[in-house]
PyMOL Python script that loads the backbone (N, CA, C, O; Angstrom):
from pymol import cmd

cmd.read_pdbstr("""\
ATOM      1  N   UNK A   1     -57.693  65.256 140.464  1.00  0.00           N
ATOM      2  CA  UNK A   1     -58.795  65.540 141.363  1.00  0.00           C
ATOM      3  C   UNK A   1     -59.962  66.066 140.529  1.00  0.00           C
ATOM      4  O   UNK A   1     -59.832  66.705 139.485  1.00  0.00           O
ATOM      5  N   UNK A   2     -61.028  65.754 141.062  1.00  0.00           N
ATOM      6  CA  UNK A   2     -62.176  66.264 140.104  1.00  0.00           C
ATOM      7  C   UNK A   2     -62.426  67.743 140.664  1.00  0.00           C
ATOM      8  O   UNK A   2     -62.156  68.205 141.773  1.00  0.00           O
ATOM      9  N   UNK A   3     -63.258  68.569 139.117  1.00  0.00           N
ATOM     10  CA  UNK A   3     -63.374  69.754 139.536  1.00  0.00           C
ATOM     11  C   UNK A   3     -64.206  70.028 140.604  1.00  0.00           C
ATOM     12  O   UNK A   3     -64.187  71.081 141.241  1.00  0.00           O
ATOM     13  N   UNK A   4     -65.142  68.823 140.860  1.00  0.00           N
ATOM     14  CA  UNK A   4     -66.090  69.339 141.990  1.00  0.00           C
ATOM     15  C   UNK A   4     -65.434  69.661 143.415  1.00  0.00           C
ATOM     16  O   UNK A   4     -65.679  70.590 144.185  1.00  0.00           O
ATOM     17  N   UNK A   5     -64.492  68.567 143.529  1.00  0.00           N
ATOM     18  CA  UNK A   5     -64.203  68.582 144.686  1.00  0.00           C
ATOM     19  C   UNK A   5     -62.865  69.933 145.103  1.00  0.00           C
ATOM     20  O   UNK A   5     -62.642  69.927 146.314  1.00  0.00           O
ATOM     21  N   UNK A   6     -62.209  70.757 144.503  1.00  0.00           N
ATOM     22  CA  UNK A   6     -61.713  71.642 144.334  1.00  0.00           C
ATOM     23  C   UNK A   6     -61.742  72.252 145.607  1.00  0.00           C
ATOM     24  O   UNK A   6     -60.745  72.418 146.310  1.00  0.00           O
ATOM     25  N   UNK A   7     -62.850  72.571 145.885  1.00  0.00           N
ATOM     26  CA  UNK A   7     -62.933  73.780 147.062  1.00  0.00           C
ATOM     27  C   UNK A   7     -62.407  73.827 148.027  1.00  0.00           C
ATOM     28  O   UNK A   7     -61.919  74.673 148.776  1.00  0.00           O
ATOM     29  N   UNK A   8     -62.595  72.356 147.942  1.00  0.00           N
ATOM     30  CA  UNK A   8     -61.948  71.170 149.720  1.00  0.00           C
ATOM     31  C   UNK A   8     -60.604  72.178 150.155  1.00  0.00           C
ATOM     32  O   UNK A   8     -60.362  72.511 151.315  1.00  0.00           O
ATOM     33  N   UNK A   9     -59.733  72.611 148.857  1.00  0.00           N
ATOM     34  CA  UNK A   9     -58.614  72.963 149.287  1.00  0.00           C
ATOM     35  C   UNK A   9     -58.955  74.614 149.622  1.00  0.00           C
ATOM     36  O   UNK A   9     -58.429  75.014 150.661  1.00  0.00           O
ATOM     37  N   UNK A  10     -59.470  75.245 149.145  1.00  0.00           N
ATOM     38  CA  UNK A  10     -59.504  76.334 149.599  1.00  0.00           C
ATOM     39  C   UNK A  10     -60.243  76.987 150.900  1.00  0.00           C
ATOM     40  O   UNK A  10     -61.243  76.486 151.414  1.00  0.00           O
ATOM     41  N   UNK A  11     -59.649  78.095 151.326  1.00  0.00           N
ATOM     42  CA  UNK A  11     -60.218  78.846 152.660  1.00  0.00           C
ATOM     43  C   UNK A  11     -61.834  79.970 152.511  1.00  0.00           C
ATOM     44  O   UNK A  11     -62.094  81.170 152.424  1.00  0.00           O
ATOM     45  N   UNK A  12     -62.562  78.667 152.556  1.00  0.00           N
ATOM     46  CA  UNK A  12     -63.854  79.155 152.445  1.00  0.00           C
ATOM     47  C   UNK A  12     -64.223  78.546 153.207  1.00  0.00           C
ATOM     48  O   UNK A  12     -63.978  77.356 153.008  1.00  0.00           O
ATOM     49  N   UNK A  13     -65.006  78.855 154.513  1.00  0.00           N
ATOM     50  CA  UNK A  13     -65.735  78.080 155.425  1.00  0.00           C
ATOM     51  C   UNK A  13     -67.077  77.868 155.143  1.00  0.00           C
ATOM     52  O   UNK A  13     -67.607  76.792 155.418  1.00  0.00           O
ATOM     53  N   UNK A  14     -67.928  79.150 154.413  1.00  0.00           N
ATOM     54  CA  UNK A  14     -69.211  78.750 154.428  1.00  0.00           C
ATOM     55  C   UNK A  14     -69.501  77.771 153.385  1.00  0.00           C
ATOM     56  O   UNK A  14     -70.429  76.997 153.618  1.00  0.00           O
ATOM     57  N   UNK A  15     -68.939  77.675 152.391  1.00  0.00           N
ATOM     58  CA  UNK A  15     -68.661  76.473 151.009  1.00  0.00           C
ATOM     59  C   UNK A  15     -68.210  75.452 152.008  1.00  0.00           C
ATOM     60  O   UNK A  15     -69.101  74.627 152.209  1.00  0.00           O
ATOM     61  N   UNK A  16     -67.681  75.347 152.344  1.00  0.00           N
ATOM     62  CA  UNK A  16     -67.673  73.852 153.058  1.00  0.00           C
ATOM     63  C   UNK A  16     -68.747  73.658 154.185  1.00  0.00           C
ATOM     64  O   UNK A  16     -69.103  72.482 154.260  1.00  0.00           O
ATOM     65  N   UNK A  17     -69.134  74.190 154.754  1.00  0.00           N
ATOM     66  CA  UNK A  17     -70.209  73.712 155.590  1.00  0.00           C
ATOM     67  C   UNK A  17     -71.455  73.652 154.493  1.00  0.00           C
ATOM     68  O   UNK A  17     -72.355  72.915 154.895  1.00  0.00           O
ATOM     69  N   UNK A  18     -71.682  74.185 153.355  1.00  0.00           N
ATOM     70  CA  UNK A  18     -73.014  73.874 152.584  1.00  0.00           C
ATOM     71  C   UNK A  18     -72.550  72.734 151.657  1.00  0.00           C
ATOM     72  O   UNK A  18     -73.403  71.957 151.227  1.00  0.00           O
ATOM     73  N   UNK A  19     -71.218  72.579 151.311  1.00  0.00           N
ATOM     74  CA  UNK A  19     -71.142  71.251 150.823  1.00  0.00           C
ATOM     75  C   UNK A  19     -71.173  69.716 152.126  1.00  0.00           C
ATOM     76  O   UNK A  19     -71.483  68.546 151.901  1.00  0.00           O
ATOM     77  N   UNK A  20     -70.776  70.291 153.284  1.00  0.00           N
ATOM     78  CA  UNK A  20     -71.372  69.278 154.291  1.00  0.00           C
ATOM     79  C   UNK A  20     -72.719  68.878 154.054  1.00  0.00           C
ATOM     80  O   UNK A  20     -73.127  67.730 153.881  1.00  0.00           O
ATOM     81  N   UNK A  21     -73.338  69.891 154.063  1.00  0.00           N
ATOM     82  CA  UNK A  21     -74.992  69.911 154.655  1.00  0.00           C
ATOM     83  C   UNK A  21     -75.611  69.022 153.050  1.00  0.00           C
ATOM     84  O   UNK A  21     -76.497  68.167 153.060  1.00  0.00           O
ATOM     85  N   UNK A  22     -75.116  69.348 152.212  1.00  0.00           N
ATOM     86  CA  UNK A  22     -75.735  69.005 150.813  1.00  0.00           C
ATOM     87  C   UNK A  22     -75.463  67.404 150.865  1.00  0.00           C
ATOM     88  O   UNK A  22     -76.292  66.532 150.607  1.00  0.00           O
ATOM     89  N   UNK A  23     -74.230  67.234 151.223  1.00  0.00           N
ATOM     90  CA  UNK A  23     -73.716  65.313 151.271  1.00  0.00           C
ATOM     91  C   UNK A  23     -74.225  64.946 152.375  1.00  0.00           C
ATOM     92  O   UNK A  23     -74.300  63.720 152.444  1.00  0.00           O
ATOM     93  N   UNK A  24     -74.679  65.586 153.438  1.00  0.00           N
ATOM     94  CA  UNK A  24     -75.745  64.996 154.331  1.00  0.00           C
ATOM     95  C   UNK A  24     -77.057  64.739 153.931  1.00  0.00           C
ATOM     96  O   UNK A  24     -77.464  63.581 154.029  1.00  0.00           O
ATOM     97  N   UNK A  25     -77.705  65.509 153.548  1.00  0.00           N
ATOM     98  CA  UNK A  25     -78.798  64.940 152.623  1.00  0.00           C
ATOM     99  C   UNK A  25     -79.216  64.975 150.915  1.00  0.00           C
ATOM    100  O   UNK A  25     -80.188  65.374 150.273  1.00  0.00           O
ATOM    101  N   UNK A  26     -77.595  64.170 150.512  1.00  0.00           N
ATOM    102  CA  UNK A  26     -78.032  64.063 149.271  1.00  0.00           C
ATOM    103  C   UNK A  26     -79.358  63.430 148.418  1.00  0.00           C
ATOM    104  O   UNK A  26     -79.902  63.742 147.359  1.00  0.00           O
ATOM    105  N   UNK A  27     -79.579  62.426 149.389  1.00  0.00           N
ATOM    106  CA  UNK A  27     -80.831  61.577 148.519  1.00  0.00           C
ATOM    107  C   UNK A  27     -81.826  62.851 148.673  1.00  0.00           C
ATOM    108  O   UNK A  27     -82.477  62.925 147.631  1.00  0.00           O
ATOM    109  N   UNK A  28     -82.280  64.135 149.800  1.00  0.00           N
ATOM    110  CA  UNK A  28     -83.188  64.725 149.570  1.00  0.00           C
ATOM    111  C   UNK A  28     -82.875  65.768 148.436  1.00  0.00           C
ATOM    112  O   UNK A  28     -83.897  66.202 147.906  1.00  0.00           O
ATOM    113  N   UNK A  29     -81.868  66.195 148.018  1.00  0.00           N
ATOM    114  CA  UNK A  29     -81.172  66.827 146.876  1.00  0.00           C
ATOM    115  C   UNK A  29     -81.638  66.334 145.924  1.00  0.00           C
ATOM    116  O   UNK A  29     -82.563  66.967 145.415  1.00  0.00           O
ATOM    117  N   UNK A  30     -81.260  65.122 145.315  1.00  0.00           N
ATOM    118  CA  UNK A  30     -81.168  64.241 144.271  1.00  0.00           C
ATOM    119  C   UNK A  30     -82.603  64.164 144.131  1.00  0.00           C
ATOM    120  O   UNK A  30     -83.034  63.956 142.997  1.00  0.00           O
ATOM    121  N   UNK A  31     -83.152  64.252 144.776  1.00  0.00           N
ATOM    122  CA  UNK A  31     -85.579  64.514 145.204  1.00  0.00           C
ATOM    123  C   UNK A  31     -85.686  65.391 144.078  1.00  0.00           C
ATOM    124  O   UNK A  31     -86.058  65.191 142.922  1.00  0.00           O
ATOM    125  N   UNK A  32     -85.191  66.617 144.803  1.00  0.00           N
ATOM    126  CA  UNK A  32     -85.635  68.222 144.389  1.00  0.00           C
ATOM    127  C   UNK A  32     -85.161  67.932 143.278  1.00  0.00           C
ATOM    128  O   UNK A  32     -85.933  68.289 142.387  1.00  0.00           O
ATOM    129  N   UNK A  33     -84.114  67.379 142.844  1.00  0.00           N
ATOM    130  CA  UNK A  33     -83.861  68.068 141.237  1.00  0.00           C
ATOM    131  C   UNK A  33     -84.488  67.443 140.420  1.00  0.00           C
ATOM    132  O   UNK A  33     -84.668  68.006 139.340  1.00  0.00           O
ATOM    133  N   UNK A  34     -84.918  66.398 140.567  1.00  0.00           N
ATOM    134  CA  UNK A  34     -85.357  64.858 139.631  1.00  0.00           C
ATOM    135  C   UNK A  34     -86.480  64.637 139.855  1.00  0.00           C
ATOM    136  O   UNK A  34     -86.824  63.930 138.907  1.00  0.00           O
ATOM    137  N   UNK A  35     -87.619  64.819 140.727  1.00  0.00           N
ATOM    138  CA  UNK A  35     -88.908  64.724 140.860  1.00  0.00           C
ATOM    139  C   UNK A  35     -89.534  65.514 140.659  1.00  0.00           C
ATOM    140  O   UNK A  35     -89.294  66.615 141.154  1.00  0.00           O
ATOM    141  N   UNK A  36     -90.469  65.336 139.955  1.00  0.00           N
ATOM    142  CA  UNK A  36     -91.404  66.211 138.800  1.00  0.00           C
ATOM    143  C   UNK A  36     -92.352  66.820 140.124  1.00  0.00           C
ATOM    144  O   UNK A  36     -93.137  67.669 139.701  1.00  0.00           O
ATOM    145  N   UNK A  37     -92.430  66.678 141.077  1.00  0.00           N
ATOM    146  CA  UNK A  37     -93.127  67.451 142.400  1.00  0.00           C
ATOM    147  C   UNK A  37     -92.647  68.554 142.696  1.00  0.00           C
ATOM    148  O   UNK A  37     -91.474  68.798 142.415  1.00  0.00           O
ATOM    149  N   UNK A  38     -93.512  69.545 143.386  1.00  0.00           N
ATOM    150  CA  UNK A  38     -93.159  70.806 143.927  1.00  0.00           C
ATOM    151  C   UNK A  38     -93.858  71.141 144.839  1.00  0.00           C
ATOM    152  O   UNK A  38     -94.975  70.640 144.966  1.00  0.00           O
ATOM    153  N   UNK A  39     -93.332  72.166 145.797  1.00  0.00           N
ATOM    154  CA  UNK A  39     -94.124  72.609 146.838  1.00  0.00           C
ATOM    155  C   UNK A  39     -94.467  74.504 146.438  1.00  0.00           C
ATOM    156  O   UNK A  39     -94.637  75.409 147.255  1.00  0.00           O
ATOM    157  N   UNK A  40     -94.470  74.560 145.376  1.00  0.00           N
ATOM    158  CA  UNK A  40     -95.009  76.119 144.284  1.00  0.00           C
ATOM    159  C   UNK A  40     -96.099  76.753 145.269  1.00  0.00           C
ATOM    160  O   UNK A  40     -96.158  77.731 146.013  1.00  0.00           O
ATOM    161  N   UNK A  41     -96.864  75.780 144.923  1.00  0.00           N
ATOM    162  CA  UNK A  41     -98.549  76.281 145.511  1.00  0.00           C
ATOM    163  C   UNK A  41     -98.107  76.759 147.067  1.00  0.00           C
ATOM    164  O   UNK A  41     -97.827  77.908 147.408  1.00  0.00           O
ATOM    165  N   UNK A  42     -98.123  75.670 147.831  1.00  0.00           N
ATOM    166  CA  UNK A  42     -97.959  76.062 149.211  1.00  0.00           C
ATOM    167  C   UNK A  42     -97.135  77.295 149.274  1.00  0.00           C
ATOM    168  O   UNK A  42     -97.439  78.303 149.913  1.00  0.00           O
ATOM    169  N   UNK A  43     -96.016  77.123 148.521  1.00  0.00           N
ATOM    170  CA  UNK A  43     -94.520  78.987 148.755  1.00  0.00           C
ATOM    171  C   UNK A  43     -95.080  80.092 148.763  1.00  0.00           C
ATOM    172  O   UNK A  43     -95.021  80.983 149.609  1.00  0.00           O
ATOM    173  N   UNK A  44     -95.951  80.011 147.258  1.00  0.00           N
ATOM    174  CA  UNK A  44     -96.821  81.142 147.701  1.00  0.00           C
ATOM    175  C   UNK A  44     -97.931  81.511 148.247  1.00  0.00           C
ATOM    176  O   UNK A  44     -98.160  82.720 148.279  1.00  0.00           O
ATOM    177  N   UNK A  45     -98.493  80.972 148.576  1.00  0.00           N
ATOM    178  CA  UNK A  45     -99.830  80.980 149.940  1.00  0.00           C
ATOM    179  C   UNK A  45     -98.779  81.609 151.207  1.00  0.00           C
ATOM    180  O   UNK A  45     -99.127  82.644 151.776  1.00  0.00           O
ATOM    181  N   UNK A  46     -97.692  81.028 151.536  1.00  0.00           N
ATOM    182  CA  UNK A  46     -97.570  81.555 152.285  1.00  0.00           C
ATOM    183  C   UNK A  46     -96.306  82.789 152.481  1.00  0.00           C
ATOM    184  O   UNK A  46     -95.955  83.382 153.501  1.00  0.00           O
ATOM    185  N   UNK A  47     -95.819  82.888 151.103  1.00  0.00           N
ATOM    186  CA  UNK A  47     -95.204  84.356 150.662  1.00  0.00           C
ATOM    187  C   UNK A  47     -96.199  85.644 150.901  1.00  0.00           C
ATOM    188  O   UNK A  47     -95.969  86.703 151.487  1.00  0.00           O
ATOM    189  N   UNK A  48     -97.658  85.070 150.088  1.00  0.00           N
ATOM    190  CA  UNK A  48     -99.085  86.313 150.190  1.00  0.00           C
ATOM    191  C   UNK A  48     -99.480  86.406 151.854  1.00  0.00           C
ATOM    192  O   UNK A  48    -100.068  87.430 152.202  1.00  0.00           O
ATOM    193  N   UNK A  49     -99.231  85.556 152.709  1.00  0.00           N
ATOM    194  CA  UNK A  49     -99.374  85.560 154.336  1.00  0.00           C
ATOM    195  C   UNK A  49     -98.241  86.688 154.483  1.00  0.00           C
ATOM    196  O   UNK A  49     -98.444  87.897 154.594  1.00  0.00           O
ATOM    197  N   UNK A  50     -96.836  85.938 154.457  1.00  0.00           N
ATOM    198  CA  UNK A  50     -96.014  87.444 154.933  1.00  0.00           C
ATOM    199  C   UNK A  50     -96.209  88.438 154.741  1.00  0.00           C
ATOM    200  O   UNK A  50     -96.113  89.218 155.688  1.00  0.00           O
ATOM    201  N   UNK A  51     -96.594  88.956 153.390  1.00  0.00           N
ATOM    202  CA  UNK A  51     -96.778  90.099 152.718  1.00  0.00           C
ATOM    203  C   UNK A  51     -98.121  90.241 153.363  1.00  0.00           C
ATOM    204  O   UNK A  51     -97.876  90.814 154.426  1.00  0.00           O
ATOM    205  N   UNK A  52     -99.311  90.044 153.295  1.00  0.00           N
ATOM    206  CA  UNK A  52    -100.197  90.832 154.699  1.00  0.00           C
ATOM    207  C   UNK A  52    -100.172  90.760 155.850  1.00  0.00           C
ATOM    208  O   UNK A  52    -100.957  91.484 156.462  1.00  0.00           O
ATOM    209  N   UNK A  53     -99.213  89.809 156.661  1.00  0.00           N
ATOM    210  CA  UNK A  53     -99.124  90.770 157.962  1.00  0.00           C
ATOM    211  C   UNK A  53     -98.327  91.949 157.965  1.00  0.00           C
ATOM    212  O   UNK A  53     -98.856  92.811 158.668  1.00  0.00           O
ATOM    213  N   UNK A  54     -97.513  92.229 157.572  1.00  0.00           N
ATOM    214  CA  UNK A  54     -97.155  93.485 158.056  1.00  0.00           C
ATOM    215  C   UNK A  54     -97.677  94.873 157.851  1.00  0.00           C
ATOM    216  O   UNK A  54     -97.723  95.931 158.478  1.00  0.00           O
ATOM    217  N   UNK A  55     -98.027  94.422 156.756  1.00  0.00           N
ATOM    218  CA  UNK A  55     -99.762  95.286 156.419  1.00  0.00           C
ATOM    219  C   UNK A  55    -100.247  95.323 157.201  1.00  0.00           C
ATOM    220  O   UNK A  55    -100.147  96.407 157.777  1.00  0.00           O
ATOM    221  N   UNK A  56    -100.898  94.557 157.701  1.00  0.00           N
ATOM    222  CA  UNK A  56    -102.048  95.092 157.969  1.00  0.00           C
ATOM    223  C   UNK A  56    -101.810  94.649 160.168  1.00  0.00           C
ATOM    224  O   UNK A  56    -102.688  94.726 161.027  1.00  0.00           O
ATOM    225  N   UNK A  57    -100.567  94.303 160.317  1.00  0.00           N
ATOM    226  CA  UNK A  57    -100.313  94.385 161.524  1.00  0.00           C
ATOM    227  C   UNK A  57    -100.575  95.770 162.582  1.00  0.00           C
ATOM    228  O   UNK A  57    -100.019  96.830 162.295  1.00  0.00           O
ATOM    229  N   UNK A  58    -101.309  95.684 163.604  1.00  0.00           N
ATOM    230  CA  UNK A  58    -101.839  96.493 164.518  1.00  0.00           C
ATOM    231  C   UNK A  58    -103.044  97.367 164.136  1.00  0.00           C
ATOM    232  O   UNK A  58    -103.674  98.057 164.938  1.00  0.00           O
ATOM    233  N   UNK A  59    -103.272  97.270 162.941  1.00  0.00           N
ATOM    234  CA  UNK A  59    -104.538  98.361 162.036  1.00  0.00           C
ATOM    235  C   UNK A  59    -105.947  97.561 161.971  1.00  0.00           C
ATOM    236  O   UNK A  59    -107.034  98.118 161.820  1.00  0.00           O
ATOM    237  N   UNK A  60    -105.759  96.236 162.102  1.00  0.00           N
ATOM    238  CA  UNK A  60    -107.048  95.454 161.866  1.00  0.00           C
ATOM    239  C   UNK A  60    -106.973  94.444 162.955  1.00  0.00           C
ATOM    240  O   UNK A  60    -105.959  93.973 163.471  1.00  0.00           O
ATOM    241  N   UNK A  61    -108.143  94.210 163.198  1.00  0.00           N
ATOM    242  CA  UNK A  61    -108.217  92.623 164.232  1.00  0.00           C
ATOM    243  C   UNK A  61    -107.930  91.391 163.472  1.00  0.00           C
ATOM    244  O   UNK A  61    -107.808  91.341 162.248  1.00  0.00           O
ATOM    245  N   UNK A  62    -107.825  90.335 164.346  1.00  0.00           N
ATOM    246  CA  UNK A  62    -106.984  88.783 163.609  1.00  0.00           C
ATOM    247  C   UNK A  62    -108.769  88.532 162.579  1.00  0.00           C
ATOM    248  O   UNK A  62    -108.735  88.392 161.357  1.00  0.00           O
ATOM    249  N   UNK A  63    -109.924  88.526 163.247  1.00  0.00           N
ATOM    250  CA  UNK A  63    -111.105  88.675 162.614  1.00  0.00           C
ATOM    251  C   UNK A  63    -110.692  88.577 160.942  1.00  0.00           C
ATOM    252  O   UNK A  63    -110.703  87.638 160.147  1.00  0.00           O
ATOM    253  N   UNK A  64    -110.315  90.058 160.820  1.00  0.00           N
ATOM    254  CA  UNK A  64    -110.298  90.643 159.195  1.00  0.00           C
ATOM    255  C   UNK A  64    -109.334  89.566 158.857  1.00  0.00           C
ATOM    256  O   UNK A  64    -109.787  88.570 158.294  1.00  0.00           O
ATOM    257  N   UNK A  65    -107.315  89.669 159.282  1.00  0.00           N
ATOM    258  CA  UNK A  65    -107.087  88.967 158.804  1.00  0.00           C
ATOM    259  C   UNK A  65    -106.783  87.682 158.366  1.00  0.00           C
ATOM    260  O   UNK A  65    -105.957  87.114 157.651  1.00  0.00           O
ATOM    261  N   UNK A  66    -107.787  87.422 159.080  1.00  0.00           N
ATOM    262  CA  UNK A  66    -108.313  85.258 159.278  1.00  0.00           C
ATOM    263  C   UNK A  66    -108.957  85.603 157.809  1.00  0.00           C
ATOM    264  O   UNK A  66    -108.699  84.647 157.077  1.00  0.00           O
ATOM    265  N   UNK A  67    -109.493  86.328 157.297  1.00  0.00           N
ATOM    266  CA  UNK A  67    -110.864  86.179 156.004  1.00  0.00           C
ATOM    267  C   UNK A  67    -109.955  86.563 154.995  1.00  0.00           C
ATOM    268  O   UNK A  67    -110.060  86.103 153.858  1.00  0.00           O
ATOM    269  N   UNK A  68    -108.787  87.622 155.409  1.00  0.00           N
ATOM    270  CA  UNK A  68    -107.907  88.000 154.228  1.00  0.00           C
ATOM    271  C   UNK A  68    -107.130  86.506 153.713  1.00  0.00           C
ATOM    272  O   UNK A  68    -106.800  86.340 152.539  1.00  0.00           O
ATOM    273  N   UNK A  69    -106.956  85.713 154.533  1.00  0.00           N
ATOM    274  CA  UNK A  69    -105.864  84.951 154.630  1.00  0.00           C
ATOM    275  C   UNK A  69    -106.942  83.673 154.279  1.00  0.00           C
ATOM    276  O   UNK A  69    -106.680  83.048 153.251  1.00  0.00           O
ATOM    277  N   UNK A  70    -108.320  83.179 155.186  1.00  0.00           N
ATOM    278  CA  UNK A  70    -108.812  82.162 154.233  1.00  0.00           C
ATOM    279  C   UNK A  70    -109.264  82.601 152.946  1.00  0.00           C
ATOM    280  O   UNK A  70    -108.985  81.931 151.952  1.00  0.00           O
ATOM    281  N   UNK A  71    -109.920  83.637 152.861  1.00  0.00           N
ATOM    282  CA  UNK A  71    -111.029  83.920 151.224  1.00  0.00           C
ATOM    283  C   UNK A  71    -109.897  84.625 150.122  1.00  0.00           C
ATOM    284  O   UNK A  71    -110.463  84.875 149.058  1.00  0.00           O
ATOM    285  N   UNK A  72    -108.996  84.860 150.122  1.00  0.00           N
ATOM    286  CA  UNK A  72    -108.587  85.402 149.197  1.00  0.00           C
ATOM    287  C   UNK A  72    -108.121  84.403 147.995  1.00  0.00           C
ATOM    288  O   UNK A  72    -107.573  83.449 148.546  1.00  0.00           O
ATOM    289  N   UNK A  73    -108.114  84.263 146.867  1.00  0.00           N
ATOM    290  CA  UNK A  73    -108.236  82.868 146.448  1.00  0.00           C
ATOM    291  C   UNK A  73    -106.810  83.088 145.626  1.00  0.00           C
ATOM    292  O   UNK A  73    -106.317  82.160 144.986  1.00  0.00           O
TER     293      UNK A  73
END
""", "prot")
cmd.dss("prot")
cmd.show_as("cartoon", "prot")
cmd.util.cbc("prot")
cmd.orient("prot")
């Protein structure tokens, strides 16, 4: 048996449901690892969004943080 497939036998449920989910969309797998593309830029644009709302949640109007969130470069 190959080492990958190993787990099959053991009592791990969440390993088998993420090896489900992974052979369900392997071709989008096989994307991410092998295509020189990324979605970087966008992650953090909107990592720096999470991180000021809670900041600045109930202390400022949507006003301010519409300008925090378009102008900040």
């Amino acid at each position: 048996m190959p080492a990958g497939l190993a787990f099959r036998h053991d009592d791990l449920p969440s390993l088998h449901t993420l090896a489900v989910g992974i052979g369900r969309d392997l071709d989008a797998v096989i994307a991410g690892l092998t295509l020189p593309w990324n979605s970087g830029a966008v992650e953090g644009h909107v990592n720096r969004i999470k991180m000021l709302k809670p900041q600045m949640f109930g202390r400022v109007g949507f006003q301010l943080l519409r300008k925090w969130v378009l102008l900040v470069p």
